[in-house]
DSSP file (Angstrom, degrees, kcal/mol; ACC not computed):
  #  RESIDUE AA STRUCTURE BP1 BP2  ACC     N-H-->O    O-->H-N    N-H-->O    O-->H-N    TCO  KAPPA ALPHA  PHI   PSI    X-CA   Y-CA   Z-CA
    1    1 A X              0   0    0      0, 0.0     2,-0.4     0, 0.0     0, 0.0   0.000 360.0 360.0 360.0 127.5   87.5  105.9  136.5
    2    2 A X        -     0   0    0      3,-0.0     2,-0.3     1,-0.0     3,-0.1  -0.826 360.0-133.0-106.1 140.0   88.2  108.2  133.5
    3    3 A X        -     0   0    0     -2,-0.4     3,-0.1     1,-0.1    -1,-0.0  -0.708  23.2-110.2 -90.5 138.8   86.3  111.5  133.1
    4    4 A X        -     0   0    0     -2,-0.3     2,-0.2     1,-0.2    -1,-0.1  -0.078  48.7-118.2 -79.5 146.1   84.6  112.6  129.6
    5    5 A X        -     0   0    0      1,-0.1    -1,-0.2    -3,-0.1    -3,-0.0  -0.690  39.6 -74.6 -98.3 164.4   86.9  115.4  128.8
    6    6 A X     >  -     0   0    0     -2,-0.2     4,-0.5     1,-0.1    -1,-0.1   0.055  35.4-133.9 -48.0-166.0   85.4  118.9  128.5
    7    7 A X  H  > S+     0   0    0      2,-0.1     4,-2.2     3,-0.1     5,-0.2   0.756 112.5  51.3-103.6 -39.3   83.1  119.3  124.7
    8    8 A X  H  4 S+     0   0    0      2,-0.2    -2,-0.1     3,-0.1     5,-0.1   0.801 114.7  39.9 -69.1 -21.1   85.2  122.9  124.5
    9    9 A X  H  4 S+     0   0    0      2,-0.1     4,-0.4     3,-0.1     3,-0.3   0.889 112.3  52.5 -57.3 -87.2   88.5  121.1  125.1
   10   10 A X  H  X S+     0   0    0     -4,-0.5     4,-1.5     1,-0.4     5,-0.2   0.531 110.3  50.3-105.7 -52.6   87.9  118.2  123.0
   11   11 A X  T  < S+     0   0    0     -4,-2.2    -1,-0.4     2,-0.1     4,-0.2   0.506 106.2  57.7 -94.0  23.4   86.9  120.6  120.1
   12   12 A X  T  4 S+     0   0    0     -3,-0.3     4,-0.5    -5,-0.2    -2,-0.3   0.760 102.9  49.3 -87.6 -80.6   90.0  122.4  120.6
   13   13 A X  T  4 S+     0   0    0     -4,-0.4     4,-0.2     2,-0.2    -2,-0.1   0.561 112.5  51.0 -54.1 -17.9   92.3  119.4  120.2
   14   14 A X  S  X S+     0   0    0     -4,-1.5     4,-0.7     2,-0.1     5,-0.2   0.827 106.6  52.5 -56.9 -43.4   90.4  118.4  116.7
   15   15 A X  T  4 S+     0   0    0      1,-0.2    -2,-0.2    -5,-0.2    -1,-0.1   0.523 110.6  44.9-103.9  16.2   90.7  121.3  115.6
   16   16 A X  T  > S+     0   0    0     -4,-0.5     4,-2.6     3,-0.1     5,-0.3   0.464 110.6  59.4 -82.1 -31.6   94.6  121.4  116.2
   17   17 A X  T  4 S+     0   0    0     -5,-0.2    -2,-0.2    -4,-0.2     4,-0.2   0.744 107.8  36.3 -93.0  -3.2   94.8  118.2  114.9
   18   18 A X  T  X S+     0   0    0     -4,-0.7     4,-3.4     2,-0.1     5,-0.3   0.539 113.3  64.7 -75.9 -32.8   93.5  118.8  111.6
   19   19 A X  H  > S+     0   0    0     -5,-0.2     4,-0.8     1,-0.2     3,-0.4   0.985 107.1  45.0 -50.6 -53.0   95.4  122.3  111.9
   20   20 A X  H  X S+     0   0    0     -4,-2.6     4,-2.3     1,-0.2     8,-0.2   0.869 105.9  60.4 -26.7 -63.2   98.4  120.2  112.0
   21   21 A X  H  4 S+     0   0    0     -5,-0.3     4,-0.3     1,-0.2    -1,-0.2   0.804 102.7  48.9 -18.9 -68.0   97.3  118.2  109.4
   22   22 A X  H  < S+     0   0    0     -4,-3.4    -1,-0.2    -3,-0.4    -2,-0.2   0.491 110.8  49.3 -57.8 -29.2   97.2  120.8  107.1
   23   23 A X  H  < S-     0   0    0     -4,-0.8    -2,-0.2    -5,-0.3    -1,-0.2   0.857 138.8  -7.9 -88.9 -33.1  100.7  122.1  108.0
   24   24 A X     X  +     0   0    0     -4,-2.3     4,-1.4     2,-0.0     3,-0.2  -0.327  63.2 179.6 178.6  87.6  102.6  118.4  107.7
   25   25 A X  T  4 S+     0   0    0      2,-0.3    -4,-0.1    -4,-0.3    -3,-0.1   0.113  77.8  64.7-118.4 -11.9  100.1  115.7  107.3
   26   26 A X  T >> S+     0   0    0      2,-0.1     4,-2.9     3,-0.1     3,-1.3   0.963 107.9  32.6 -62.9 -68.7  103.0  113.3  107.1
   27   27 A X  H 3> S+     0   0    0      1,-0.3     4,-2.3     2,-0.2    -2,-0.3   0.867 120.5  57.1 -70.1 -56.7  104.5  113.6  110.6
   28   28 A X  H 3X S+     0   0    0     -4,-1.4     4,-1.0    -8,-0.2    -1,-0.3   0.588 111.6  39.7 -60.0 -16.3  100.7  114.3  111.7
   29   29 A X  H <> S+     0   0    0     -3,-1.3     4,-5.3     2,-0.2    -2,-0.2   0.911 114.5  54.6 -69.7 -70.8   99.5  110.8  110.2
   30   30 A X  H  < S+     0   0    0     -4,-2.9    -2,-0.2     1,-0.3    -3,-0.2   0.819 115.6  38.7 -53.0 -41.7  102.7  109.2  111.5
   31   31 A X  H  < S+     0   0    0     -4,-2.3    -1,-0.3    -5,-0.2    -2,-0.2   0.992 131.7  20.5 -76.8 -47.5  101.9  110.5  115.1
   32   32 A X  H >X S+     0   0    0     -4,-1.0     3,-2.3    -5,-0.2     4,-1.5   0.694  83.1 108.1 -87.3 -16.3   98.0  110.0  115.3
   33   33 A X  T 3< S+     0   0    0     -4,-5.3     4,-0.0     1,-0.2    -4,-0.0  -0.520  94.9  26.7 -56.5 123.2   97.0  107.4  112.6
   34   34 A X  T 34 S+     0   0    0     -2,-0.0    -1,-0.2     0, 0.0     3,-0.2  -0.155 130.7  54.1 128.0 -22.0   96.0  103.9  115.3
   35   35 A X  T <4 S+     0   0    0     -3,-2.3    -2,-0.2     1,-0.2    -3,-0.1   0.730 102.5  43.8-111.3 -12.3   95.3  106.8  117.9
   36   36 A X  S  < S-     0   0    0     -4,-1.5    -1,-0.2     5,-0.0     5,-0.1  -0.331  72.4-168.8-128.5  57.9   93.2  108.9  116.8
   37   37 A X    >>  -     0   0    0     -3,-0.2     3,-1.5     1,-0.1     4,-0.7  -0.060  32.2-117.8 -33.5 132.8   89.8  107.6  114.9
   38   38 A X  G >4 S+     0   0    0      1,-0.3     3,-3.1    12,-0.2    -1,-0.1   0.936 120.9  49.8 -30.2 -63.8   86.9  109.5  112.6
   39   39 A X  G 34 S+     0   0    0      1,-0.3    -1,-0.3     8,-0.0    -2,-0.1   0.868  94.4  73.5 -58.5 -21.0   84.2  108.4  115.2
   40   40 A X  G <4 S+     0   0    0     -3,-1.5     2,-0.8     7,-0.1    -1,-0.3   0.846  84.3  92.5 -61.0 -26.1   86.7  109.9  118.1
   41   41 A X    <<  -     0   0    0     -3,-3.1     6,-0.1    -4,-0.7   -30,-0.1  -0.572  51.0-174.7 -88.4 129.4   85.5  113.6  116.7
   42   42 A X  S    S+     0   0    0     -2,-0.8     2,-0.5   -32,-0.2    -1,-0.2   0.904  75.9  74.8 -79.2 -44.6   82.7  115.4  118.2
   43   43 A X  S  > S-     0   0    0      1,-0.1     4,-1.5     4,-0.0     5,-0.1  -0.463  81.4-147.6 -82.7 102.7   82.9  118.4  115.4
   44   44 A X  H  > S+     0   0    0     -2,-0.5     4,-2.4     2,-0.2     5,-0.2   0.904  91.6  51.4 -59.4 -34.1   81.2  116.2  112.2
   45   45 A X  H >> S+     0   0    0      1,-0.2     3,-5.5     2,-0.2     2,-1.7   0.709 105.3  50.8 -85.9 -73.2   83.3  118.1  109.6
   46   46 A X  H 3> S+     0   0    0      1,-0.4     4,-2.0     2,-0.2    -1,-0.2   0.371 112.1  51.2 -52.8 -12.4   86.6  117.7  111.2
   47   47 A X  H 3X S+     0   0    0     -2,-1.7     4,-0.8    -4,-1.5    -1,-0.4   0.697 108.7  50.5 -78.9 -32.0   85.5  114.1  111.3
   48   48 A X  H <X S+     0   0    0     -3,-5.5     4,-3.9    -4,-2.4    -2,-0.2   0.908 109.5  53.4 -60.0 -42.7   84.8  114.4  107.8
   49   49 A X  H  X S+     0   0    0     -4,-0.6     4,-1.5     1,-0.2    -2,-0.2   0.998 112.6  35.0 -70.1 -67.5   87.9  115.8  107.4
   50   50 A X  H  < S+     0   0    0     -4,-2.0     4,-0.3     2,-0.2    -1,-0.2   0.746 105.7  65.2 -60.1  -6.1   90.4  113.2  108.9
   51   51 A X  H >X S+     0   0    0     -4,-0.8     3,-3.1     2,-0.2     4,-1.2   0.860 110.6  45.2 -73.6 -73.6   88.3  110.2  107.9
   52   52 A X  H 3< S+     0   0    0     -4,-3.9    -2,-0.2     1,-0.3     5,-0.2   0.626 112.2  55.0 -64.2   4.1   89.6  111.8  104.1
   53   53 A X  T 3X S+     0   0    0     -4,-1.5     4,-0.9    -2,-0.9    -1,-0.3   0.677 106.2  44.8 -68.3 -34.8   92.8  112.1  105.6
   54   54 A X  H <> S+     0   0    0     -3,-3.1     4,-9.6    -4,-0.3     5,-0.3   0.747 115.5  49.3-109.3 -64.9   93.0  108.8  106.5
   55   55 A X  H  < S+     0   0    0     -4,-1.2    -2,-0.2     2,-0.2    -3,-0.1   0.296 109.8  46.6 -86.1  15.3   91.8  107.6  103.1
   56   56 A X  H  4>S+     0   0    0     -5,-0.3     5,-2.1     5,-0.1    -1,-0.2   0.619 110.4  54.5 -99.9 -39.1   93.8  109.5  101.1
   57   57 A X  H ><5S+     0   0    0     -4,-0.9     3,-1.4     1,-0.2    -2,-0.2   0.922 107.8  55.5 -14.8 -67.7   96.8  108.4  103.3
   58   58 A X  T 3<5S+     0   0    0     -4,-9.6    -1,-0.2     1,-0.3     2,-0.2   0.859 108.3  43.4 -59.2 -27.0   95.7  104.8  102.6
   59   59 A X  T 3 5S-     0   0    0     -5,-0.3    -1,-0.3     2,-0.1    -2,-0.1  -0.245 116.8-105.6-112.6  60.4   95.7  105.0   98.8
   60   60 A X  T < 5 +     0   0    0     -3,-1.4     2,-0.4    -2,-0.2    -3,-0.2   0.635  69.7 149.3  -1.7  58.5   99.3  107.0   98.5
   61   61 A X      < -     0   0    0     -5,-2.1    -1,-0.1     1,-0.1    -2,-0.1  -0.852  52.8-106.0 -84.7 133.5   97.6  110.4   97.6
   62   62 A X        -     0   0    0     -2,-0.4     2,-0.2     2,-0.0    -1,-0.1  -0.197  35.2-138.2 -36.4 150.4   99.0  113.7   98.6
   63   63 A X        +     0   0    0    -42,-0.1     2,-0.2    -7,-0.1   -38,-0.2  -0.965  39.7 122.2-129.6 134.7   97.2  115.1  101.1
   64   64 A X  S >> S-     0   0    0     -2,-0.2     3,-2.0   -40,-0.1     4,-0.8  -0.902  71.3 -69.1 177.2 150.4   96.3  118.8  101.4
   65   65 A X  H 3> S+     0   0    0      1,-0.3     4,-0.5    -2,-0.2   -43,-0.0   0.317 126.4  35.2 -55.4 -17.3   93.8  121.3  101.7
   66   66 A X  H 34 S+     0   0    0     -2,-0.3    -1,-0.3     2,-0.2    -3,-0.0   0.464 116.1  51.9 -62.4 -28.4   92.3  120.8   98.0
   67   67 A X  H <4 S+     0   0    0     -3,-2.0    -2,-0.2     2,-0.1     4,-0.1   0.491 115.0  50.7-103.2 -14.9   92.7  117.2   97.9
   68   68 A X  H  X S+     0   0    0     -4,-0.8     4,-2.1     3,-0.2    -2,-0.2   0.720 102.5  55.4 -35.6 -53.5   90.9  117.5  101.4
   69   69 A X  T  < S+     0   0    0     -4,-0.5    -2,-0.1     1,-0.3    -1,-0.1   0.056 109.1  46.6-118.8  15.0   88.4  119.2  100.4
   70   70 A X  T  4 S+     0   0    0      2,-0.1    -1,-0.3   -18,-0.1    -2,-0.2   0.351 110.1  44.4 -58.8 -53.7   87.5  116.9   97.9
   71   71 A X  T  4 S+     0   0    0     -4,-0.1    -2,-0.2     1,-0.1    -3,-0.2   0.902 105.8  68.1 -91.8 -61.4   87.5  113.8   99.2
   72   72 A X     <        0   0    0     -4,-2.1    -3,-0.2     1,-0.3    -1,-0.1   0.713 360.0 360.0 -46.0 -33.5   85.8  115.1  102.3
   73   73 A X              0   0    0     -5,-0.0    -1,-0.3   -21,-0.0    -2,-0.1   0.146 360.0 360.0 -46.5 360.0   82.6  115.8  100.7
């Protein structure tokens, strides 16, 4: 039986995995993209923020904090 992980972990690790993101958003796609889904984030902007991650990914955009922060809106 798997246990709900804590809500302070769990917003810990979103918000490392967008940090990531931000730092080399290639190699951070390439590890999480198929593992890591929007609805999977508890924190609504960081969900905002990797759904536009995702979708900028898909339509071979640069990805980066302006082009983030953009699309996320």
């Amino acid at each position: 039986m798997k246990q709900p992980i804590p809500q302070d972990v769990a917003q810990a690790a979103e918000a490392a995995l967008v940090s990531a993101l931000l730092l080399n958003a290639g190699a951070t796609l390439a590890a999480a993209r198929g593992l890591c889904e929007p609805e999977d984030f508890f924190n609504l902007r960081l969900r905002a923020v990797w759904r536009a991650a995702l979708e900028l990914a898909e339509r071979g955009e640069p990805i980066g904090a302006v082009t983030l922060a953009a699309e996320a809106v």
